[in-house]
GULUM-52683 format. One record per residue: x, y, z of N, C-alpha, C, O in turn; residue in one letter. Coordinates in Angstrom, 1 decimal. Layout:
N
ROTOR      n_X      n_Y      n_Z     ca_X     ca_Y     ca_Z      c_X      c_Y      c_Z      o_X      o_Y      o_Z   aa
ROTOR        X        Y        Z        X        Y        Z        X        Y        Z        X        Y        Z    a
...
***
This chain:
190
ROTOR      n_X      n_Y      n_Z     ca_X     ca_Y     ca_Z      c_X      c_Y      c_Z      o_X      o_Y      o_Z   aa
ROTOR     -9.6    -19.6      1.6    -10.8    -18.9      1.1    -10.9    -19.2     -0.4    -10.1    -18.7     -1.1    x
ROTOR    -12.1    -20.0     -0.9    -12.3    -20.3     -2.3    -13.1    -19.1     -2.9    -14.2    -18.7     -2.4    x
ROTOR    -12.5    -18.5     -4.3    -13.2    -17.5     -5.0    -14.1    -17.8     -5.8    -13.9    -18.7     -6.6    x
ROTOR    -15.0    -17.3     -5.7    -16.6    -17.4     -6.9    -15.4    -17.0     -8.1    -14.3    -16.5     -8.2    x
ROTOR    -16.5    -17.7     -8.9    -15.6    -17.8    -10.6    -15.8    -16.4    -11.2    -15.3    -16.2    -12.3    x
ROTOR    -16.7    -15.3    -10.3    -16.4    -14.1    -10.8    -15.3    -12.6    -10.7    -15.2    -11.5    -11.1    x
ROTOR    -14.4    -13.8     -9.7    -13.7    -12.9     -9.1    -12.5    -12.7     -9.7    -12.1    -13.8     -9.8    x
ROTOR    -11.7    -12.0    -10.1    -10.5    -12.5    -11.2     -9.3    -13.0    -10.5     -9.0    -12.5     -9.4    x
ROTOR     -8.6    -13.8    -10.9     -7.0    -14.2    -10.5     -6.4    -12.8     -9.9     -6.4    -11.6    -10.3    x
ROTOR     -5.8    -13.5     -8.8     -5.3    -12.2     -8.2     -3.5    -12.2     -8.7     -2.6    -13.1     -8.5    x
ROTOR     -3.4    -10.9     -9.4     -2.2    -10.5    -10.7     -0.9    -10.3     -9.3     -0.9    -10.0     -8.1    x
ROTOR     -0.3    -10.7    -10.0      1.1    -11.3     -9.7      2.2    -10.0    -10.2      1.7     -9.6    -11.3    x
ROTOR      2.9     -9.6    -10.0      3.5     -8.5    -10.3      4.9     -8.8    -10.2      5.0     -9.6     -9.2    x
ROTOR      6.3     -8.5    -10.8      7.5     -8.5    -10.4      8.5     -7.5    -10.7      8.3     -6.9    -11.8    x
ROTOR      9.9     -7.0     -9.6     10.6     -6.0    -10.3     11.4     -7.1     -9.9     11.0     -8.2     -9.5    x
ROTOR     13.2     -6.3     -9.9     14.0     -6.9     -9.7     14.6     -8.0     -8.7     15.5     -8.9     -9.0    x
ROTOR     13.9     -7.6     -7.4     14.3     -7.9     -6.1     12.8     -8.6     -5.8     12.9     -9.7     -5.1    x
ROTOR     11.3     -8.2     -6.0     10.3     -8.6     -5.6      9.5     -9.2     -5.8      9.6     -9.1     -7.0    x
ROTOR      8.5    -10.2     -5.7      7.6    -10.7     -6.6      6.3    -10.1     -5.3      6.5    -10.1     -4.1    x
ROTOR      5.1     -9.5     -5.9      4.4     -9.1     -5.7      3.2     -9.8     -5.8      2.7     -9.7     -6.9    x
ROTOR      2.6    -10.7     -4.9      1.6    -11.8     -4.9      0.8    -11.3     -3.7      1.0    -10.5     -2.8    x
ROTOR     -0.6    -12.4     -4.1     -1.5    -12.5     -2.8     -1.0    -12.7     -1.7      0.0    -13.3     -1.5    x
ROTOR     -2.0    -12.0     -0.7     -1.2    -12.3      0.8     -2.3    -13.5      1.6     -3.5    -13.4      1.8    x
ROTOR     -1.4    -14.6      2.2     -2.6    -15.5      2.5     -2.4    -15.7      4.0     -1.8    -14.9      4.7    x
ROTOR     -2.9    -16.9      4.5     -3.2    -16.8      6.0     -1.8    -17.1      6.4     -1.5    -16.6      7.5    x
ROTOR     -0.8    -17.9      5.7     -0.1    -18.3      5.9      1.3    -17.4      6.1      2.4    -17.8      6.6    x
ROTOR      1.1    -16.1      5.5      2.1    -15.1      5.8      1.6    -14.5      7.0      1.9    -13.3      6.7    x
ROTOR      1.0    -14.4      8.2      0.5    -13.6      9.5      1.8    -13.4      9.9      2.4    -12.3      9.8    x
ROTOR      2.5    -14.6     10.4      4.1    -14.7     11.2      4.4    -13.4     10.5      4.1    -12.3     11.0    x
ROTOR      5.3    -13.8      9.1      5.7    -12.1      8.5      5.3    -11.0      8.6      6.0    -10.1      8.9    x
ROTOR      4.1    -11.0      8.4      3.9     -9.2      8.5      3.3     -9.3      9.7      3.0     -8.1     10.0    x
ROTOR      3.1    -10.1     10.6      3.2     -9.4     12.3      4.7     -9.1     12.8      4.9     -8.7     14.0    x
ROTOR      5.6     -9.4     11.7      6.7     -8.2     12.5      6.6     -7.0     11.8      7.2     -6.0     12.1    x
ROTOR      5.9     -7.0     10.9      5.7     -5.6     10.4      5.0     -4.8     11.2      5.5     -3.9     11.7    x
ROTOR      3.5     -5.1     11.5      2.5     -4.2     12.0      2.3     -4.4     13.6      1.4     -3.9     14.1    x
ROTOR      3.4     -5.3     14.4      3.9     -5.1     15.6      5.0     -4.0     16.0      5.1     -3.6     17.2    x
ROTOR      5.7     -3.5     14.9      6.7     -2.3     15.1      6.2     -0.7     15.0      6.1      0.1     14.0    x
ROTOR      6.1     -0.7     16.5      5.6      0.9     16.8      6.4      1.6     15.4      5.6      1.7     14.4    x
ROTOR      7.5      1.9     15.1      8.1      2.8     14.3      7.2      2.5     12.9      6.7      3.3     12.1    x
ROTOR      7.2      1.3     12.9      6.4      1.1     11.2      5.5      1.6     11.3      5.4      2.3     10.3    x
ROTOR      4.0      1.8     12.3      2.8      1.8     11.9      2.5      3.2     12.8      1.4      3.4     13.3    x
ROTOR      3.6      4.3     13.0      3.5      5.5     13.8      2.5      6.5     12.8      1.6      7.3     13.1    x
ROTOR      3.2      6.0     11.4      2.4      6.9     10.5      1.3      6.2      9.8      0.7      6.5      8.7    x
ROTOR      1.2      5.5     10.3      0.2      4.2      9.5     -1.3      4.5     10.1     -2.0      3.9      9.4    x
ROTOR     -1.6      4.8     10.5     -2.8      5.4     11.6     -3.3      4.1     12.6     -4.4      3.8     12.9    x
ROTOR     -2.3      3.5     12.8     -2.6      2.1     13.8     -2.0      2.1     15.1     -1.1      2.8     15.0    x
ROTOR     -2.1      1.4     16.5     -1.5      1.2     17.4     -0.5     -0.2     17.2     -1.1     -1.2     17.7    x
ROTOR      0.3     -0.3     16.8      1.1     -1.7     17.1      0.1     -3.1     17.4     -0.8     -3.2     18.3    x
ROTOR      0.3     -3.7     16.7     -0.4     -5.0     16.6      0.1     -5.9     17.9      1.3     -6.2     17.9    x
ROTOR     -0.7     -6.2     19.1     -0.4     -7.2     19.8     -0.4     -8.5     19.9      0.4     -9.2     20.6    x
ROTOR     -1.9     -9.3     18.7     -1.6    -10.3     19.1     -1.4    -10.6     17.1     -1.5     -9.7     16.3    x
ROTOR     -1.0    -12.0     16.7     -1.3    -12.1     15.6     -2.5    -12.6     15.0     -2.6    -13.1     13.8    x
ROTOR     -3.2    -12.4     15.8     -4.6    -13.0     15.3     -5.1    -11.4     14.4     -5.6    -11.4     13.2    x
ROTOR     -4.8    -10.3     15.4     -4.9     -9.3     14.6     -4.1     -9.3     13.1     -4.7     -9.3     12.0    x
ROTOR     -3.1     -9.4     13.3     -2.8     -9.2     11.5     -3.1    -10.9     10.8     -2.7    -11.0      9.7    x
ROTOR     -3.8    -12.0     11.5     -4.8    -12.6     10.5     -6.1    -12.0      9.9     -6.6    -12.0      8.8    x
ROTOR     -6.4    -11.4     11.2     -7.8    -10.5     10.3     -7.5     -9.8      9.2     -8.0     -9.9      8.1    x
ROTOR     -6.6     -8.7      9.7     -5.9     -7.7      8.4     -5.8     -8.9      7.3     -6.9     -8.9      6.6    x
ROTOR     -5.4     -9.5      7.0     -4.8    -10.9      6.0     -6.5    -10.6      5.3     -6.9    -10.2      4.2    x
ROTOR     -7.3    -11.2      6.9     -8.6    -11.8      5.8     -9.4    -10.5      5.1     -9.9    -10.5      4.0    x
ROTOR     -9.3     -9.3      6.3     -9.8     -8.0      5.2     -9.5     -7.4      3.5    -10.1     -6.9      2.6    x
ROTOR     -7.8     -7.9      3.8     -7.2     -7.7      2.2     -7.9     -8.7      1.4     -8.2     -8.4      0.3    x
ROTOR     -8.2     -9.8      1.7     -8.5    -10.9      0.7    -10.1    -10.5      0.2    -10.6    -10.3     -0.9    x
ROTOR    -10.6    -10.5      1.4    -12.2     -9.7      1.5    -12.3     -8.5      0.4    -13.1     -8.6     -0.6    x
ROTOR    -11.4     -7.5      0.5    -11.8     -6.2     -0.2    -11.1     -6.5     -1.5    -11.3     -5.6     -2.3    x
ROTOR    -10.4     -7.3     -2.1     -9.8     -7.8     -3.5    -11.4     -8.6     -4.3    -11.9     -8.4     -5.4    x
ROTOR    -12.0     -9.6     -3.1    -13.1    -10.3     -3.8    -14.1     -9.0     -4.0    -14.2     -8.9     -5.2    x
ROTOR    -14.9     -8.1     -3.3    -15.4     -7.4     -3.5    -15.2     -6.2     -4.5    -16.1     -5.6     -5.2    x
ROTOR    -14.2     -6.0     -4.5    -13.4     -4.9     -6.2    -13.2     -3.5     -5.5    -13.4     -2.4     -6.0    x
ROTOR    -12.7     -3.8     -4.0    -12.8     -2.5     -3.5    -11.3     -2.4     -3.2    -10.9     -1.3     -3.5    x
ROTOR    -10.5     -3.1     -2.8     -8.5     -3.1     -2.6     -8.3     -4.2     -3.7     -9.0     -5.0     -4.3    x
ROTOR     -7.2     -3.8     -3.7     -6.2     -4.8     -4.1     -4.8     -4.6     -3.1     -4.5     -3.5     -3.1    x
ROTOR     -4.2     -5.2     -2.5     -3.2     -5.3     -1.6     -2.2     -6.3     -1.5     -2.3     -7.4     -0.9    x
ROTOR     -1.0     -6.0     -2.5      0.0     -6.9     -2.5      0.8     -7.0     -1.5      1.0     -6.2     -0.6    x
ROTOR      1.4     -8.9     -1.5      2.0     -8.5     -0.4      3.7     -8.8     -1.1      3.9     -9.4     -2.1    x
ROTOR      4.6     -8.3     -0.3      5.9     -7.7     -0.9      6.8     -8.8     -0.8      7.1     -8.9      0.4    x
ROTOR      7.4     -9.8     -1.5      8.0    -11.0     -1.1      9.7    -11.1     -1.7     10.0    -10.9     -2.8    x
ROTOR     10.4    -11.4     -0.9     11.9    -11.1     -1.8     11.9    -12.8     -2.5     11.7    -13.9     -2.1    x
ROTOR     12.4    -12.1     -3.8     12.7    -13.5     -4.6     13.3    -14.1     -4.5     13.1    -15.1     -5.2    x
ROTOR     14.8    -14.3     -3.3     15.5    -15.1     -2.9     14.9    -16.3     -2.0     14.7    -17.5     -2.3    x
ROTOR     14.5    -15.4     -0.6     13.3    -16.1      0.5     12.3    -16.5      0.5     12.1    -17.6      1.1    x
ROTOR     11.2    -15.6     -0.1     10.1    -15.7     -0.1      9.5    -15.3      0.6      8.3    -15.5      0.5    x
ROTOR     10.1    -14.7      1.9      9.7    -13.8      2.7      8.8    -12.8      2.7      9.0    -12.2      1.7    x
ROTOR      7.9    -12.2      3.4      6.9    -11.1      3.0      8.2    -10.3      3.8      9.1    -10.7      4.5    x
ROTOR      7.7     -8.4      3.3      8.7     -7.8      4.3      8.0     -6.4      4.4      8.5     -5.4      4.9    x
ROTOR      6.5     -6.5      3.8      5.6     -5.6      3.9      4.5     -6.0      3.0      4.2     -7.1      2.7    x
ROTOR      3.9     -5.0      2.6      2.7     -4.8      1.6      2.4     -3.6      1.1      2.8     -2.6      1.7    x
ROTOR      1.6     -3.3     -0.1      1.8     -2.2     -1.0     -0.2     -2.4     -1.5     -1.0     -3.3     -1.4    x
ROTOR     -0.1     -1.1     -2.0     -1.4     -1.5     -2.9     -2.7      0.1     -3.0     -2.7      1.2     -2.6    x
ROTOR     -3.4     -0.7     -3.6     -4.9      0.4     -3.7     -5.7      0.4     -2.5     -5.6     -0.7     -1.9    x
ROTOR     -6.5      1.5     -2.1     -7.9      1.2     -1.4     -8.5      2.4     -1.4     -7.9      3.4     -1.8    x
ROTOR     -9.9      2.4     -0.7    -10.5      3.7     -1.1    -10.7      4.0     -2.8    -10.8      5.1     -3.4    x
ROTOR    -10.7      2.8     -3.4    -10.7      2.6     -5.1    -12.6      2.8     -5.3    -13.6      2.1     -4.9    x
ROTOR    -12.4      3.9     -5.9    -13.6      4.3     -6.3    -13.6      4.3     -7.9    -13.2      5.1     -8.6    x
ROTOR    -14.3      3.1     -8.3    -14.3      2.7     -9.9    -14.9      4.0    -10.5    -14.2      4.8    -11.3    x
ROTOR    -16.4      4.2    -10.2    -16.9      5.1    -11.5    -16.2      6.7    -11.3    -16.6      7.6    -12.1    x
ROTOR    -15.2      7.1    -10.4    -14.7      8.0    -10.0    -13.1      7.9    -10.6    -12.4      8.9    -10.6    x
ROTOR    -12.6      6.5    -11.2    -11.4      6.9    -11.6    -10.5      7.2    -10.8     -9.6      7.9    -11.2    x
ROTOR    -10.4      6.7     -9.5     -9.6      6.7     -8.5     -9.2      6.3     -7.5    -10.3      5.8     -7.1    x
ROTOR     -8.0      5.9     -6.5     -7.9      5.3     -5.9     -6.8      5.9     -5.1     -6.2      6.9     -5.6    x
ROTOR     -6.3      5.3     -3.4     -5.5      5.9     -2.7     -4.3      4.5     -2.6     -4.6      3.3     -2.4    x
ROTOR     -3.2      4.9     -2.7     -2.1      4.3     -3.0     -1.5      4.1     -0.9     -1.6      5.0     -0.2    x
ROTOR     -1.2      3.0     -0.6     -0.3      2.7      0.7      0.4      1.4      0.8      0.1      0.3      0.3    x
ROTOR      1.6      2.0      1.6      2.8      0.6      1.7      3.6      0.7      3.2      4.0      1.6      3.8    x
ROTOR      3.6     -0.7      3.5      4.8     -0.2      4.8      5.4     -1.7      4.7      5.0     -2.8      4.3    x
ROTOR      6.5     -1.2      5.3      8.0     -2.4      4.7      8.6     -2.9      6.2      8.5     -1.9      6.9    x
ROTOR      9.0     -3.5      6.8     10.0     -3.9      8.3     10.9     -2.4      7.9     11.2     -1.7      6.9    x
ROTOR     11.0     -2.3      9.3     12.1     -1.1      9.4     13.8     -1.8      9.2     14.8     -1.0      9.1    x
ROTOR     14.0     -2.5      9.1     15.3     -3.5      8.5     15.5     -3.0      7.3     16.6     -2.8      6.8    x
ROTOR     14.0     -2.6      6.5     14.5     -2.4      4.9     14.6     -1.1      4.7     15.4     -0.5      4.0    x
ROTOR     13.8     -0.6      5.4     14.0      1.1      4.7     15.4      1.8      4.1     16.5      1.4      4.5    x
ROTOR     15.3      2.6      3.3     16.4      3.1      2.5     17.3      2.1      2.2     18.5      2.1      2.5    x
ROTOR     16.8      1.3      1.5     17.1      0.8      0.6     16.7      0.3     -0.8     16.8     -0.7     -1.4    x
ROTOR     15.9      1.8     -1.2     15.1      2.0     -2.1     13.9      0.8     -2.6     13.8      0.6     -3.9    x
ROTOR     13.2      0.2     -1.9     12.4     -0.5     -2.3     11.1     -0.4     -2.2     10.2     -1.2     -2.4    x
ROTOR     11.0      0.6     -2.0      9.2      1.6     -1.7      9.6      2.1     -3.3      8.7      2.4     -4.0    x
ROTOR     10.7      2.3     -3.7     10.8      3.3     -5.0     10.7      2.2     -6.1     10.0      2.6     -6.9    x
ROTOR     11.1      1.0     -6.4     10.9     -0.2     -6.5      9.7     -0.7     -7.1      9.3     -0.9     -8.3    x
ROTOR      9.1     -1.1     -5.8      7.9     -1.3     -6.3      6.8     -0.7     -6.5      5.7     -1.3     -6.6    x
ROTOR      6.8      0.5     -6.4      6.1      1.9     -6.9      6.0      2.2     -8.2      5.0      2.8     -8.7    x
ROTOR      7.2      1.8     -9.1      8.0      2.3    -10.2      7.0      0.9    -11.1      6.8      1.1    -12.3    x
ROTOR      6.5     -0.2    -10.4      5.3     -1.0    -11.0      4.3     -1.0    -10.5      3.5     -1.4    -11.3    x
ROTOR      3.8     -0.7     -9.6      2.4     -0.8     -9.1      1.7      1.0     -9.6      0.6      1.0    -10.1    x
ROTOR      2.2      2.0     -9.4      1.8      3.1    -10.2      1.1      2.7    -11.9      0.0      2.4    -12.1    x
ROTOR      2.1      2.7    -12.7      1.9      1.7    -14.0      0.6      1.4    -13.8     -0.3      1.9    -14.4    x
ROTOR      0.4     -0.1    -12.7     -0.6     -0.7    -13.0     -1.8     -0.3    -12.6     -2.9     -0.8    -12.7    x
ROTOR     -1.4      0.8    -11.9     -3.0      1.5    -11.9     -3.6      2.2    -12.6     -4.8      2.0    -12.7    x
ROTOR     -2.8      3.3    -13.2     -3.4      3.6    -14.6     -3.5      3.0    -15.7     -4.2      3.5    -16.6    x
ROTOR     -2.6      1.6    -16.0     -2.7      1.4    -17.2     -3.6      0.0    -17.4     -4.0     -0.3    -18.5    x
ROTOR     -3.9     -0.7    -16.2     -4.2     -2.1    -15.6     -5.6     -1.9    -15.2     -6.6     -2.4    -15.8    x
ROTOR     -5.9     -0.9    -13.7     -7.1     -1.1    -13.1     -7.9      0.0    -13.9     -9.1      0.1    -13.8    x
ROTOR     -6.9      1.2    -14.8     -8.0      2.4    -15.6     -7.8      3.9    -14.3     -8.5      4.9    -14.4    x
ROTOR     -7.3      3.8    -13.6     -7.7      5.2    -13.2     -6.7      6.2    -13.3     -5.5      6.0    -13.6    x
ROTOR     -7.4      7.8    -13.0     -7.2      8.7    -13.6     -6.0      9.6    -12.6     -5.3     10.6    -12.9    x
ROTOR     -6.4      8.9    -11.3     -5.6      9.6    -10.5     -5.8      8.8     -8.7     -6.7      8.3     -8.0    x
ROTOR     -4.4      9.0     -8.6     -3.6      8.1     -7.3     -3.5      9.2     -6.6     -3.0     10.2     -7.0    x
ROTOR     -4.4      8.9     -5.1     -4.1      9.7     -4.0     -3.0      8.9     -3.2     -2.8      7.7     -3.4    x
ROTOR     -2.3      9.7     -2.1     -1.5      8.8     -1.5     -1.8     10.1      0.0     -2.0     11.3      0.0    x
ROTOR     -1.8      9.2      1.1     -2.2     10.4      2.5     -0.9      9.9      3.7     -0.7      8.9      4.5    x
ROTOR     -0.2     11.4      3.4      0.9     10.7      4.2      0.9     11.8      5.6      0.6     12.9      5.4    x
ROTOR      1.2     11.6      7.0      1.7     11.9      7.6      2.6     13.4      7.7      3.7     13.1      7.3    x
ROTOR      2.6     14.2      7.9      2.8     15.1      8.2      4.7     15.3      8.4      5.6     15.9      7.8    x
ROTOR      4.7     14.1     10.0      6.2     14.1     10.1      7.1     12.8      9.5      8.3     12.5      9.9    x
ROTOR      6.0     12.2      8.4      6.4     11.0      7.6      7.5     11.3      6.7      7.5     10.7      5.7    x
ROTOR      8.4     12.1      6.8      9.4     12.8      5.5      9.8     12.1      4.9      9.9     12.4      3.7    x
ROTOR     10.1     11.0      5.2     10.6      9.7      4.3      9.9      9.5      2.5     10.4      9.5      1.4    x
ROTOR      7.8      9.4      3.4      7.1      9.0      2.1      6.7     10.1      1.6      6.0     10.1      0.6    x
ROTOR      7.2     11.4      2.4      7.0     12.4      1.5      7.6     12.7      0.8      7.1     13.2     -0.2    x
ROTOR      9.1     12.5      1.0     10.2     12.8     -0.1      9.8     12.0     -1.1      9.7     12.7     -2.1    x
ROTOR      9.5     10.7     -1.2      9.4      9.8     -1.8      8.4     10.0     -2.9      8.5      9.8     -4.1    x
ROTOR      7.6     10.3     -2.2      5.6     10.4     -3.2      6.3     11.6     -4.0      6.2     11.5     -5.2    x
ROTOR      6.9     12.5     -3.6      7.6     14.1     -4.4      8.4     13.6     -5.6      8.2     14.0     -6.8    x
ROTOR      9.5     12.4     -4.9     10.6     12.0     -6.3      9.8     11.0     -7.3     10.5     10.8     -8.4    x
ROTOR      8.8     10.6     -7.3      8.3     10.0     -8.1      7.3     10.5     -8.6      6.6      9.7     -9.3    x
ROTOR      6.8     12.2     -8.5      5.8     12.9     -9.2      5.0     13.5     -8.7      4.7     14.7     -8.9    x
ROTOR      4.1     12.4     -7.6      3.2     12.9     -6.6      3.2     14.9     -6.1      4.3     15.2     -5.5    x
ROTOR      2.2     15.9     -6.3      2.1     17.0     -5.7      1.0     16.8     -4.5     -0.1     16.4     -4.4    x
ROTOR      2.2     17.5     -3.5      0.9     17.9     -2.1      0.1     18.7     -2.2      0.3     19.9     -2.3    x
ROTOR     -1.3     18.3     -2.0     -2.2     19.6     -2.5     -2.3     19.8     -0.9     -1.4     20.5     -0.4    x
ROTOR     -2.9     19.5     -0.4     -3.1     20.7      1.4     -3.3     19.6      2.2     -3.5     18.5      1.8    x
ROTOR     -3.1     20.2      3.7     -3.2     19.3      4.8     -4.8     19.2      5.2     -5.5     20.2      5.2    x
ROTOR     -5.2     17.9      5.4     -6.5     17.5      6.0     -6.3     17.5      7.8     -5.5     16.9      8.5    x
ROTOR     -7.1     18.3      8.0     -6.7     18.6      9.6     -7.9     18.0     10.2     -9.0     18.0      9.8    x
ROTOR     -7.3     17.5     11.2     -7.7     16.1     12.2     -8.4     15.2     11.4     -9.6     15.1     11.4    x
ROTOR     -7.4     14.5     10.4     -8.3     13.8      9.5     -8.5     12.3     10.2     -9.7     11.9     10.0    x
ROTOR     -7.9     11.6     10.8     -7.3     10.6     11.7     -7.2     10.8     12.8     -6.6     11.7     13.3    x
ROTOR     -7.9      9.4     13.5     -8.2      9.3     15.0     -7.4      8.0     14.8     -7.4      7.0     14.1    x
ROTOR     -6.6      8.5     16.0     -4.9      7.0     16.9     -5.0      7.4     18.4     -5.1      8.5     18.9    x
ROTOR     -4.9      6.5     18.8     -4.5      6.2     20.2     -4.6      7.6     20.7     -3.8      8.4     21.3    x
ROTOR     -6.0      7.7     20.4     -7.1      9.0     21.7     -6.4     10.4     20.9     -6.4     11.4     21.7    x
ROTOR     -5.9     10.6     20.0     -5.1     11.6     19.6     -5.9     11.9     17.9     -6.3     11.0     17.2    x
ROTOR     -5.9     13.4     17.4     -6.9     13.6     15.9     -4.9     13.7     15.2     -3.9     14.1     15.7    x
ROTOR     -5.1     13.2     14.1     -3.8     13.5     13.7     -4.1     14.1     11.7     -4.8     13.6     10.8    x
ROTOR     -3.1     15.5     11.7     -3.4     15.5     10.2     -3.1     14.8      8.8     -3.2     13.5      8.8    x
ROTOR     -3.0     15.0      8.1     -2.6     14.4      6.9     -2.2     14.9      6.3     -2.4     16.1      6.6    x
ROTOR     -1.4     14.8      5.0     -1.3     15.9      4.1     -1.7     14.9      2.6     -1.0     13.9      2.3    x
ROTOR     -2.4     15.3      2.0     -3.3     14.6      0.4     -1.8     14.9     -0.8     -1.5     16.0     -1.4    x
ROTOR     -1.4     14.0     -0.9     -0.5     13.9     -2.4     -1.5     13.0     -3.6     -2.4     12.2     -3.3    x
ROTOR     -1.0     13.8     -4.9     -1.9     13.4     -5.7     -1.0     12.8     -6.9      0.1     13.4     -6.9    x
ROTOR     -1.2     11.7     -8.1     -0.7     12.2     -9.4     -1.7     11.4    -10.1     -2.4     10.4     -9.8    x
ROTOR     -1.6     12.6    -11.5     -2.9     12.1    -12.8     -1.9     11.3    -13.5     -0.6     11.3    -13.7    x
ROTOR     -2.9     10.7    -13.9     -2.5      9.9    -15.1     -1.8     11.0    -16.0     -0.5     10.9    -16.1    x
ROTOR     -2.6     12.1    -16.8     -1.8     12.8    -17.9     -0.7     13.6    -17.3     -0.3     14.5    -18.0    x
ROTOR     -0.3     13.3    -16.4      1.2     13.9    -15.6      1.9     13.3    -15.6      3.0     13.7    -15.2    x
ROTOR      1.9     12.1    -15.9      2.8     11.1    -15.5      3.5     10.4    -16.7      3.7      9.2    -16.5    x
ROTOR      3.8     10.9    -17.8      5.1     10.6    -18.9      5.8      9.1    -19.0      5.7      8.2    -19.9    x
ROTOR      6.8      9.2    -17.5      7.4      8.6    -17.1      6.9      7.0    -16.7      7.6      6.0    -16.5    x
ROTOR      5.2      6.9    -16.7      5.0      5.7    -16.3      4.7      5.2    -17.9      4.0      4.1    -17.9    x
ROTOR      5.0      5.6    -19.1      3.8      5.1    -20.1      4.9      3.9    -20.3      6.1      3.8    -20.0    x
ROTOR      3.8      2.7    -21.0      4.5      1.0    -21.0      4.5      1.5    -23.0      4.9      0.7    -23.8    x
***
């Protein structure tokens, strides 16, 4: 997919272990073991991906909503392999509102092994200090304890549960709204 010359270079990001780049047609293989694993996508508001044509579309929606200035959606690559082993990022980015909702999901191979904290620890940063906004929602699952612990150690406050905020597989499921401002956040200043 070729970008109009209005669209900006899509920013490249790195921590220790990751390089944080576009996700192109060419990574589907990879992250269809991600969003094929019932466990990864339980809290994700999705049914398990069957075929991979499905997570080519997802591919072409992320690239779609980066051209239009509405996502940005990295995809998570280890610097050794080059492997994708998830994806991270903004959406629901509402510019003149100063806001944006933060989501990530990783192969269940990696979990706890702190790499949601990782590259959180840069992509937060670059939302307030990079894309301008004032404040990162993040909507996690209820019996998600993982990214709730998580969103908690890194600052995020739960403000209340959104009830039946999400429709899955014929089922209303809640949410619970984590939030952090910019002037809360100390710890991110560059």
């Amino acid at each position: 997919m070729e970008r109009e010359s209005s669209v900006p270079a899509f920013p490249e990001l790195f921590t220790k272990r990751f390089q944080l780049r576009e996700i192109k047609e060419g990574d589907a293989e990879d992250l269809h073991k991600v969003y094929s694993d019932f466990e990864v996508v339980k809290y994700w508001g999705a049914v398990p991906f069957e075929s991979i044509e499905q997570t080519a579309s997802l591919i072409n929606d992320f690239q779609n909503g980066f051209s239009l200035g509405r996502t940005i959606r990295w995809g998570i690559a280890e610097k050794a392999s080059g492997r994708l082993i998830g994806t991270c990022g903004y959406h629901n980015w509402a510019k003149k509102k100063w806001r944006a909702e933060v989501g990530y999901e990783i192969r269940r191979s990696e979990w706890r092994k702190g790499v949601m904290s990782e590259i959180l620890s840069v992509i937060l940063p670059y939302g307030f200090h990079t894309m301008g906004l004032n404040r990162i929602g993040a909507l996690i699952h209820p019996d998600n304890h993982g990214s709730g612990k998580l969103a908690e150690k890194l600052g995020f406050q739960a403000e209340g549960r959104l009830r039946d905020y999400q429709f899955v597989d014929g089922e209303f499921q809640d949410l619970i709204m984590y939030s952090m401002l910019k002037k809360d956040t100390k710890w991110l200043a560059l």
